[in-house]
N, C-alpha and C positions, 0 to 999 in steps of 0.2 A: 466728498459727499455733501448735498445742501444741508444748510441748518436745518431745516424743516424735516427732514429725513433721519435727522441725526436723534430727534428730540421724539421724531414717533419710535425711533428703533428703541429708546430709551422707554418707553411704556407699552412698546407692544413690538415685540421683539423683529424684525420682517421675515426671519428664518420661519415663522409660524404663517406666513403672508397666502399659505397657499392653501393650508388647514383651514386659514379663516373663510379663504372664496370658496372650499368646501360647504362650509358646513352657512353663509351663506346662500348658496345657490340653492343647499339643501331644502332652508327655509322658503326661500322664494317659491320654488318648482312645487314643493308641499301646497302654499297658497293655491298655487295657480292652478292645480290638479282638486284638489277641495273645492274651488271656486267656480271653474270652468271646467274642467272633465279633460282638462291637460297638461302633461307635462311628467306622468308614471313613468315611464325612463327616467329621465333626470332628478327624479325624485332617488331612483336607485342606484343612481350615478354617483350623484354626491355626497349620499348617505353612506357607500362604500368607500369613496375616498375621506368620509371623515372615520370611519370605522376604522380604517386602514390609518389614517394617523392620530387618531388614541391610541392604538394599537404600539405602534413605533414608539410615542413618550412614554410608553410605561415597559417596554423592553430595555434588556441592559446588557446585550448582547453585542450592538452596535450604536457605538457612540454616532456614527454618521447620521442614524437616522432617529437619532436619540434627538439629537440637535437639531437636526434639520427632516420636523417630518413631513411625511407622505414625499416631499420632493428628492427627500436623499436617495430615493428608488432610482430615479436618470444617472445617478454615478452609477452604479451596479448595474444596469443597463448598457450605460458604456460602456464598463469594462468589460461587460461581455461581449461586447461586439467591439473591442477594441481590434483585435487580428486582420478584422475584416477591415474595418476603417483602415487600419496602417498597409494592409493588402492591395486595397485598391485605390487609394486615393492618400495614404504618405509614401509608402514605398515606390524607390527610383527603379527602372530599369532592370541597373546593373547591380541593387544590392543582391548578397549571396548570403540565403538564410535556408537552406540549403543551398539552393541552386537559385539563380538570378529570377525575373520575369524571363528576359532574355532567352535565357537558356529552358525555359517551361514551353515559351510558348513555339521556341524550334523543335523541340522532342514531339511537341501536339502535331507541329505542323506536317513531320515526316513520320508520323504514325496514322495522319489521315492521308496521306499520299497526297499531299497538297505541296508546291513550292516552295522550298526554303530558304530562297536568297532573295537577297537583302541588297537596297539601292546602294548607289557609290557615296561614300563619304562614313562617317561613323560615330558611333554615340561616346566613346572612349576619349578622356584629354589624352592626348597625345603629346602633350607638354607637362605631362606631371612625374614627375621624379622617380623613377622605377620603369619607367614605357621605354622597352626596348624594341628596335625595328633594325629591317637590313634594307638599304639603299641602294638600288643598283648606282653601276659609278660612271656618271657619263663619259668619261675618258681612261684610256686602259690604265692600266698601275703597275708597273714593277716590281714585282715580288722576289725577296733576296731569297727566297728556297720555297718550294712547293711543300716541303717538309714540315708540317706542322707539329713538330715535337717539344715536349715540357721535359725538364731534367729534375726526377726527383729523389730531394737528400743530396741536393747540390752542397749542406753545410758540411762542415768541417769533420763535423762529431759522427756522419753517417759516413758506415764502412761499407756498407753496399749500394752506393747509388745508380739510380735507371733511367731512361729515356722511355719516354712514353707516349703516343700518340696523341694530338687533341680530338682525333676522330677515330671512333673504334664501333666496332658490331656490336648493337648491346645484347643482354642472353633473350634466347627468345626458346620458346620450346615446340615439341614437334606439333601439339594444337594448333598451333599459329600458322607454322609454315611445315612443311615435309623436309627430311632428312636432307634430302638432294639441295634444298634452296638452299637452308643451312649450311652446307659443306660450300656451295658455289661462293654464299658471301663471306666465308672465313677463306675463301680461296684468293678471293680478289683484295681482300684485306692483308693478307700477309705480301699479297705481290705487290702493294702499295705500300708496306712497313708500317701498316697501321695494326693497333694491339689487336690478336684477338682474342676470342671468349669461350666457354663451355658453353653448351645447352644443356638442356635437361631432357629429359624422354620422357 
């Protein structure tokens, strides 16, 4: 901060810098309106913003605008339209504060029966730690058993161990699907030695 700044803050504090062009302009607009027959607005302009910060120096309710009056108003101002600020212009995307931008603005989209997809490529790192994908494989692969089974209580201490599917029917209830589908895919499941499941009714 310049010397010269430092030395006016030192007898007239600048936290009051905004009170003083109140209750200057007050003065002025008063002249001008007594003198010439204008300037009644601004006469009531700044008469309220000096009103408004006397008001605030002699409150003790809030030190912010204790200190800093008439302009300590713009922080509370802020902060009430903070949501909106971080809404539309900090928040990305893909934060989930419930749910994304992303994901808002595809629910709007197929509630207005408007198009929901979205060009090739994508907003997602796909290089960051957790991003799982499946690749097709350009050349075939030999697979030592189509069996995709886990052995569980393979140790020592377990007296009952099992073999378990990595793919099984998960439960699904008859809302979902009807009794008959239900029965087909625990049909095709057991014919494939994969686990199956209960439903519920």
């Amino acid at each position: 901060m310049p010397a010269w700044l430092l030395a006016l803050d030192r007898y007239f504090p600048i936290r009051y810098l905004v009170l003083m062009l109140c209750a200057v302009g007050a003065l002025l607009a008063a002249f001008t309106w007594v003198a010439f027959g204008r300037g009644g607005g601004l006469v009531l302009l700044c008469s309220a913003g000096v009103a408004i910060g006397v008001r605030d120096l002699r409150q003790t309710r809030h030190s912010v605008l204790r200190n800093y009056p008439l302009i300590g108003h713009v922080r509370f101002l802020l902060e009430w339209i903070r949501p909106e600020i971080r809404q539309y212009f900090v928040e990305s995307d893909r934060e989930m504060v419930p749910f994304s931008r992303q994901q808002r603005s595809l629910i709007y989209q197929r509630a207005k029966g408007e198009s929901d997809k979205r060009p090739f490529g994508t907003q997602l790192d796909v290089g960051a730690l957790g991003y799982e994908w499946i690749n097709h494989s350009l050349l075939p692969t030999a697979l030592p058993t189509h069996d995709f089974r886990v052995t569980i209580g393979a140790h020592s201490s377990c007296t009952q161990p099992y073999s378990a599917s990595v793919f099984s029917i998960s439960a699904m209830s008859f809302g979902a699907l009807s009794a008959n589908a239900i029965l087909a895919l625990n049909g095709g499941a057991r014919r494939c030695g994969w686990c199956t499941t209960r439903w519920w009714a």
